[in-house]
Structure formats: C-alpha cells, structure tokens
C-alpha positions in Angstrom: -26.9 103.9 2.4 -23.3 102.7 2.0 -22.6 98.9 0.6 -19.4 99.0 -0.1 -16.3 101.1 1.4 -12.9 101.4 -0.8 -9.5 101.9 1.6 -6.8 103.9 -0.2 -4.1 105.0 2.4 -1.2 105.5 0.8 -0.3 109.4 -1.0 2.1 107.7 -3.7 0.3 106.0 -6.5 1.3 102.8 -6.7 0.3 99.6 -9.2 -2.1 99.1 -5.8 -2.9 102.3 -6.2 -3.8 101.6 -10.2 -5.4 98.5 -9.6 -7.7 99.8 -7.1 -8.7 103.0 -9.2 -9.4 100.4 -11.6 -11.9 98.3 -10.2 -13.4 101.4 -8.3 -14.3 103.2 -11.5 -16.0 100.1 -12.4 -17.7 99.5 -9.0 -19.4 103.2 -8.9 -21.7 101.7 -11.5 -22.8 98.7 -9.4 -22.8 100.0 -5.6 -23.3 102.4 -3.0 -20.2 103.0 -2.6 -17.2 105.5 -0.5 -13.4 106.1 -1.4 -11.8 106.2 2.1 -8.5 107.8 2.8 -6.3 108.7 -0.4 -7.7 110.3 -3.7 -7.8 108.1 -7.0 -7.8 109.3 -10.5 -10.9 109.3 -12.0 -12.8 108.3 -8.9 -15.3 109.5 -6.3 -13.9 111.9 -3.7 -12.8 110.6 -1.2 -14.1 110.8 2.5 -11.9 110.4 5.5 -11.4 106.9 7.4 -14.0 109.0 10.4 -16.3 109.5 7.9 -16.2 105.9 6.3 -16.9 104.8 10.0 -20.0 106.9 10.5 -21.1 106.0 7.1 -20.8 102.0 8.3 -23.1 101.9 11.7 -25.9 101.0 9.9 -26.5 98.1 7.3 -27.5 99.5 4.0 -31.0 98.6 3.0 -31.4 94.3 2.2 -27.7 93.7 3.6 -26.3 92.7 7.0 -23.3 94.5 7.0 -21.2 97.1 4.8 -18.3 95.6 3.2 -14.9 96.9 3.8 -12.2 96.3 0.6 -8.6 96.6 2.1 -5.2 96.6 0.4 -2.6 97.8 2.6 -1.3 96.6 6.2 -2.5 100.4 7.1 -6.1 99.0 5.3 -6.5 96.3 7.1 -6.0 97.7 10.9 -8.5 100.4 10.6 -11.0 97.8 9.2 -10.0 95.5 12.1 -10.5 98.6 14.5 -14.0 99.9 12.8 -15.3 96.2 12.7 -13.6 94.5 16.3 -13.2 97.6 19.0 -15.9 99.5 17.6 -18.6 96.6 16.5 -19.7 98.6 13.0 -21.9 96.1 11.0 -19.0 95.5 8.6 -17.2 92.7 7.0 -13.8 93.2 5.4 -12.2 91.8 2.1 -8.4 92.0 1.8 -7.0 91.3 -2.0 -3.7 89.9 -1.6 -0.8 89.6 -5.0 2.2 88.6 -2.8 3.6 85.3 -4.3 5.7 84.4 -1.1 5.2 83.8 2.5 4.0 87.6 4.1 5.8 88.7 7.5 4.2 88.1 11.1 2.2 91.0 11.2 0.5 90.9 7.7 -0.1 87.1 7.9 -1.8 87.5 11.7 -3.8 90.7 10.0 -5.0 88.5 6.8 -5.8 86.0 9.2 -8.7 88.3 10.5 -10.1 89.0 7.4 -13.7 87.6 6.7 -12.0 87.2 3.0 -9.5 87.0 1.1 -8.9 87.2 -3.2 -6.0 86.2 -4.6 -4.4 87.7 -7.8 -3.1 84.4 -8.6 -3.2 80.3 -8.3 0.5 81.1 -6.7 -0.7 84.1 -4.4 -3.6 82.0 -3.3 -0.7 79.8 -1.3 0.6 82.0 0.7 -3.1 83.3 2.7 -5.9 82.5 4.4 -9.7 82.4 3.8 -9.2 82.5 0.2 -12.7 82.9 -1.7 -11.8 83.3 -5.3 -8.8 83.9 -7.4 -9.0 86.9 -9.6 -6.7 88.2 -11.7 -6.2 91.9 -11.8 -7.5 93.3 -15.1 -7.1 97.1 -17.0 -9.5 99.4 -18.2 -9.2 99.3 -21.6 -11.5 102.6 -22.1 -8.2 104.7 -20.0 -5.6 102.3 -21.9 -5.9 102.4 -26.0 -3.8 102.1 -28.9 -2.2 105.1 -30.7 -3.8 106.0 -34.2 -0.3 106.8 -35.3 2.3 105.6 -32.6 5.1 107.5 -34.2 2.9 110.7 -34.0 2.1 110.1 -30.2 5.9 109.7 -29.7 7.1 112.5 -30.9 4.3 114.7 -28.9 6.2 113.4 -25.9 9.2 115.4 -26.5 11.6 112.8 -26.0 14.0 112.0 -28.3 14.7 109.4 -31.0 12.1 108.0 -33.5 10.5 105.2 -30.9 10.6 104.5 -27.1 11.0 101.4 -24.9 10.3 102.0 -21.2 10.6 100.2 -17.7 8.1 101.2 -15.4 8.3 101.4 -11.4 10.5 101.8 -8.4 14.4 102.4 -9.0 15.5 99.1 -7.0 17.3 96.1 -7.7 14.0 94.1 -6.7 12.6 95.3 -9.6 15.7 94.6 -12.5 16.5 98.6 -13.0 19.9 97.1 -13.5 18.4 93.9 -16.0 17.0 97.2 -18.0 20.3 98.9 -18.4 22.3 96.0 -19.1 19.8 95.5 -21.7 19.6 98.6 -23.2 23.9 98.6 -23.4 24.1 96.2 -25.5 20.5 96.9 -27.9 20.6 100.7 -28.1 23.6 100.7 -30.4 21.9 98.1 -32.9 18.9 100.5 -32.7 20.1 104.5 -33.1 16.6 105.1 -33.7 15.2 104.1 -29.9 15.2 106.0 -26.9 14.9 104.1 -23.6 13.0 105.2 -20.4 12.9 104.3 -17.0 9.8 105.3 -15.3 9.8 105.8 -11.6 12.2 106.6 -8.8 14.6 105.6 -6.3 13.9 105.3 -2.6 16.2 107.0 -0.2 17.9 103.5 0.6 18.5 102.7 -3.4 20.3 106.3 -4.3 23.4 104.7 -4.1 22.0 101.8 -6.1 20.6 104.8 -8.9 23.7 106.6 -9.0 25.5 103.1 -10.0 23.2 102.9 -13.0 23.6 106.3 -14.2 27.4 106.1 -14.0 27.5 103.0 -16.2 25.1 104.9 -18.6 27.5 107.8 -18.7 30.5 105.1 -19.0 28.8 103.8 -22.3 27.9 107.4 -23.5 24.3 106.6 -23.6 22.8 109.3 -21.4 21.2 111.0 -24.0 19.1 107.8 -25.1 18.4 106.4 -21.4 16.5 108.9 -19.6 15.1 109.0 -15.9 11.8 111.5 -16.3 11.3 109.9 -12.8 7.9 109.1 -11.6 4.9 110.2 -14.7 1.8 111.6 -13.2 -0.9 109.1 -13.5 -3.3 110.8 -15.6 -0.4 111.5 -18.2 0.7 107.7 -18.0 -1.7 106.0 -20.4 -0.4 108.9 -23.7 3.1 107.8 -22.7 2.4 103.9 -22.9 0.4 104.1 -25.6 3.5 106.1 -27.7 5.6 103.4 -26.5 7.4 100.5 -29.3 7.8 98.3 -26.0 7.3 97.7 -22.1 10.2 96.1 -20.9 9.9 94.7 -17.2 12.3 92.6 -16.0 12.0 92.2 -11.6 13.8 89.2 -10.0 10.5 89.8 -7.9 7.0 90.4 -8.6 3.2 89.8 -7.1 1.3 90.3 -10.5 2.7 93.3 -12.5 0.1 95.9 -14.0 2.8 97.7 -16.5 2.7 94.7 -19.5 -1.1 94.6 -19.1 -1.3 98.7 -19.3 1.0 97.9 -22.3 -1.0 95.6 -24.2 -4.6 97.5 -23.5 -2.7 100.1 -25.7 -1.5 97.9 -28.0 1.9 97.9 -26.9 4.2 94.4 -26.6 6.0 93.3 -23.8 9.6 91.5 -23.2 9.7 90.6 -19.5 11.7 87.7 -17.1 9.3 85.2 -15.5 8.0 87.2 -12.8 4.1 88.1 -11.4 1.5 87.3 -13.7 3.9 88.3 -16.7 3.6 84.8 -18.6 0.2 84.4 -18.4 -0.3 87.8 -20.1 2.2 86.5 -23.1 -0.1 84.1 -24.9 3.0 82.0 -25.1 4.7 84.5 -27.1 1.5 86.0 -29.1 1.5 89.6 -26.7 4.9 89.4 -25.3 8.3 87.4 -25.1 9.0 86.2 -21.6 13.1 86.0 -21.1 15.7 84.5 -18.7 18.0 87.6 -18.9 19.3 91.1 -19.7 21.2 89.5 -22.9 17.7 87.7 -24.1 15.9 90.8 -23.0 18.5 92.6 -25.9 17.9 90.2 -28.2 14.0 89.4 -28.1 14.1 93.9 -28.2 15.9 93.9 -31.3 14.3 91.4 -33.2 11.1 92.5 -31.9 11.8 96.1 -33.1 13.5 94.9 -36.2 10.4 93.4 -37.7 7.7 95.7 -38.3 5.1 92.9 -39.6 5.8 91.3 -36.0 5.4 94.0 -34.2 2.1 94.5 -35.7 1.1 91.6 -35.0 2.1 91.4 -31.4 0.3 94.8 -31.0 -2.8 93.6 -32.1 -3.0 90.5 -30.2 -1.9 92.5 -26.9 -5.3 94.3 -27.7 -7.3 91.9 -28.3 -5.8 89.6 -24.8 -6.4 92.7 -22.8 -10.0 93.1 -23.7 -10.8 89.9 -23.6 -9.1 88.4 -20.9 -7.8 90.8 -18.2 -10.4 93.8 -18.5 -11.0 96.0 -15.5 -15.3 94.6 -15.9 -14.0 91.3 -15.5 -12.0 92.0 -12.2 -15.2 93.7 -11.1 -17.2 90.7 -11.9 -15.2 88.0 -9.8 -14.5 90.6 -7.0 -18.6 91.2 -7.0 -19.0 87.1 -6.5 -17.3 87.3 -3.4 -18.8 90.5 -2.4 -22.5 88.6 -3.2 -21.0 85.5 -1.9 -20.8 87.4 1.9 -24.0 88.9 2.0 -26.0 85.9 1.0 -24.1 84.5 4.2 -22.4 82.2 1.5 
C-alpha cells in the first residue's frame, strides 16, 4: 500500500524539479511510495494525479493516512481537492524556499497544509505550520568530481582551455546581466576561459536577452560567452563537473541548488548574497560570496589565477557537500516530519 505520494506538475525541470528528484531517489529506499504528475530523472514512473487518488483511499498498513509532498501552487490544490472535497485518508506536506512574503493565493493554500518545511531559518518567516527547517541537500553519487577536469572539458566541445558557467533562467531576477558585466571585464585577463550561460529566456525577457547579447557582440566576446540554452538534466552533472567555476549572482533567490551541484563535483563558487549561497561558502573555504559584478571579476580571476587555491577550494567544496548538504540528509529531516505526522506528533 502507498505511504507516501510525490507531486511533480510542472514539464520544465526546474531547481524544484532537481530538488525533488533528489530527495525522491533517496525516498524509494525508505517508502511505499508514487511519483504523481511529471516524470523525474532517475525516478519511479510516474502515475497520473487520478491514479495517485485511487492509490490514497485507503491507509497503508500501521498508518492513518497517506502523506501527500507538494511543491507547486498546482501541488498543493490537487492535494487540497484529493484530501477536502474528496475525504482521501491523506495529509499533505508542502516544502516551501521563498525568502519573502508569498502572494494571496499561495499564502491562503500554505495555510491549509497539515505541514510545512522550510529550506531556511529566513524561509521559515514567511509560512505557516512550520515543522522543521531543512536545508535542501545534493546527491553526491549523481554529482562527482572530474579525474582530470581539463580532460572533461574538452569532451564538451566548447572552446577554450577551462569553463565558468551561470546556471538558470535568462532574467534580470537572476543577475544574467551581473554575469556578463563580469565576464567583460575578466575574460580578457583570462584568454584561456570560456564562459557559459546555462538556461533560457522567457517570452517576457527576449528583449532583456537580446540586450545582453548585443553588449557581448559590442565587446567582441561572442565567441567566449555562449548561450547552449537550457542542458538536458541527465547531461548536467558531466558539464558541472568540467567546470573551473559556478558563478551565480541573482538579486533574488529562495535557496539556490547550482553552487551546491557545483561543490558535490568539486567545483568552487563566486556568488552575491542570495538563497542559501553563504551558508554553502564556509566563509570563503568552498566559495567567495561578493557584492557585485566588479568583485564577481575580481574574486574569478584570482580564483583562476591560483592553481594551489583552486585546489583547495575544490576539495573543501567536496568534502561540505557530503558532509553537510547531502541528498540522505535532506531525506532524513524531511522523514522526521513525515514520522512526526503519523505518530499524530
């Protein structure tokens, strides 16, 4: 019988998207479980939200209910429909990152939940019914290091003798423009690197894209800052792992999964103080947190500049990533809660 029922609605694959296919790789070893909605790498097939209902009328065997672990907005009102019009035997869990106040119709939805996890102290603010804060983690079996990082570079096909990469949506949100103002003024110091930004533009930010790629072109550096657009996620963890750098820098972010994915494969990080990102540094052991695009330039350059740093930083990324923000670890605090409601707790 089915404990535990995973909601993944949405067809892009988003950092929800990886954070979830994290945890649920880790939960098929500890639960009856069912992927609803949306296929995940690496992950059970999924069954569709009617069949996630059918699979909830009856209480598994020792529990009172089937839990529910939502997401999304879309998440939650099916959960709210299976467990409120329909009276399934279910409970739901909704893991909120958003380090700011939520709009009316998330905040009534979270309202409803039987629990809430937080990704942070911060996020923990801004909801309801919080049980446990519990900081997303990676799966350090998907993420590794390179045995030779130049080698895995060069079997990317991109150019240059090293890469730096931003990852996620095209928007000013998330700093796009930070990363090119960056990469203007590093890239010359550095005619060995080849920057990358990973991900695309929405239909609102074309405009917003087309700006960036004009400067590029102004400072003929379109042949060393490339758009691949967005990387399939089953070929993302060879890429990261070639990677000299992960280079976020979002004037906004709930927690931020591409430093982490970094440092899992040994990869440093320069990032502005945004989601979880200075945590992850180790005050400067994994990663350089920075106010700006110029800092961002400089903390690249001397970061790339000094191989016995480098090597350093790599390894302690590693070794933070395993033993601090592993994917078993999320799975642990997320099964507390999920222990916590059955015992009636």
């Amino acid at each position: 019988m089915t404990e535990l029922v995973v909601t993944n609605f949405n067809r892009n694959f988003t950092g929800v998207s990886a954070t979830a296919a994290g945890v649920l790789r880790a939960q098929t070893l500890r639960y009856d479980l069912a992927l609803a909605g949306r296929a995940l790498p690496g992950c059970p097939a999924p069954v569709s939200v009617a069949e996630a209902r059918r699979m909830s009328r009856r209480a598994p065997a020792g529990r009172d209910f089937v839990i529910w672990h939502v997401r999304r907005n879309t998440e939650m009102r099916a959960a709210l429909w299976a467990r409120d019009v329909l009276r399934l035997p279910i409970r739901i869990v909704f893991t909120s990152a958003a380090q700011r106040r939520h709009s009316a119709l998330p905040r009534w939805l979270i309202s409803r939940m039987d629990a809430v996890i937080a990704t942070t102290q911060k996020a923990a603010e801004f909801v309801p019914h919080v049980r446990a804060v519990v900081p997303h983690g990676v799966d350090c079996s998907v993420y590794q290091p390179a045995t030779n990082r130049a080698a895995a570079w060069t079997a990317t096909g991109y150019p240059g003798a090293r890469g730096i990469a931003t990852i996620g949506r095209i928007r000013p949100e998330k700093g796009t423009d930070r990363f090119v103002d960056a990469m203007l003024r590093l890239l010359p110091d550095q005619p060995g690197t080849t920057a990358l930004i990973l991900g695309r533009a929405g239909r609102g930010d074309l405009a917003f894209l087309q700006g960036l790629k004009n400067r590029i072109a102004g400072a003929d550096l379109q042949d060393r800052i490339l758009f691949p657009g967005e990387i399939a996620p089953q070929a993302l963890p060879a890429l990261i792992r070639s990677l000299s750098a992960v280079v976020q820098t979002p004037r906004y972010e709930g927690y931020g999964m591409a430093p982490l994915e970094g440092m899992a494969s040994g990869v440093p990080f320069v990032a502005t103080d945004a989601g979880y990102y200075r945590d992850f540094s180790e005050g400067g052991a994994t990663g350089r947190i920075v106010a700006d695009a110029d800092e961002a330039a400089r903390a690249l350059d001397t970061l790339l500049s000094d191989p016995a740093r480098h090597t350093a930083m790599a390894d302690a990324a590693r070794k933070v990533a395993q033993t601090r923000f592993s994917v078993e670890a999320e799975a642990d605090g997320i099964g507390a809660v999920y222990e916590a409601l059955w015992r009636g707790a």
